[in-house]
N, C-alpha and C positions, 0 to 999 in steps of 0.2 A: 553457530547454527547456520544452516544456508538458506537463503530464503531469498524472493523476491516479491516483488508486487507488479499487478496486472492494472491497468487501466481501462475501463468500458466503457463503450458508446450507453450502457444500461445505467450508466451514472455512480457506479461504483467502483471501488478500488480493493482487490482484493491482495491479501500478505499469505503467500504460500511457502510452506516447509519441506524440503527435501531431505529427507534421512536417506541414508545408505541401507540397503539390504546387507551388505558383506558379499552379497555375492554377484557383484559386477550391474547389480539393477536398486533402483531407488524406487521410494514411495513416495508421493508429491498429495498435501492435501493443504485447503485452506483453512488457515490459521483464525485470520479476522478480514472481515467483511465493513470497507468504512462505504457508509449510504449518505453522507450530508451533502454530497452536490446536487446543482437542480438541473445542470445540463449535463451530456454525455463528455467524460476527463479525454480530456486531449496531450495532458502531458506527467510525467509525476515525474519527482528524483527524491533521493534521499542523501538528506546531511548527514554526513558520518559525523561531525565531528560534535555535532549539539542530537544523535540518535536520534531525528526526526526525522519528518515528507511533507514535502510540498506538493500539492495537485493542484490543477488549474481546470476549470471547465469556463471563464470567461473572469471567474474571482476565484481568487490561490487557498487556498485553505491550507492550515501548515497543523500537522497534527502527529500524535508520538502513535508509535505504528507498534507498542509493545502492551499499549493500553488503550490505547484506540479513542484516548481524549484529543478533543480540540483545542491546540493553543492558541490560533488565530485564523484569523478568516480577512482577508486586503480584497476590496472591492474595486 
């Protein structure tokens, strides 16, 4: 699947899906919506290798971006 994630100064992080039309144009919608930070994310990446994200807005929240739990939060 192709997808990526956005980072907001609105304190969210959102996972967006890109499907192919077939005919040279794509459809792009948001997938899921993670809201637990309390300031505006300044950074995200994702682990390929353990399928997770890490975001930062001053504390990392580390969470699985296909169910949208939290596995950790580093202060």
């Amino acid at each position: 699947e192709n997808c990526f994630i956005s980072a907001c100064k609105d304190k969210t992080l959102r996972l967006w899906s890109i499907n192919s039309n077939g005919d040279g144009t794509a459809k792009q919608y948001c997938q899921f919506c993670y809201q637990r930070h309390k300031k505006s994310v300044f950074s995200v990446v994702y682990i390929e290798s353990m399928r997770l994200v890490a975001s930062c807005d001053s504390t990392v929240h580390v969470w699985d971006p296909y169910t949208g739990v939290a596995v950790s939060q580093l202060e």
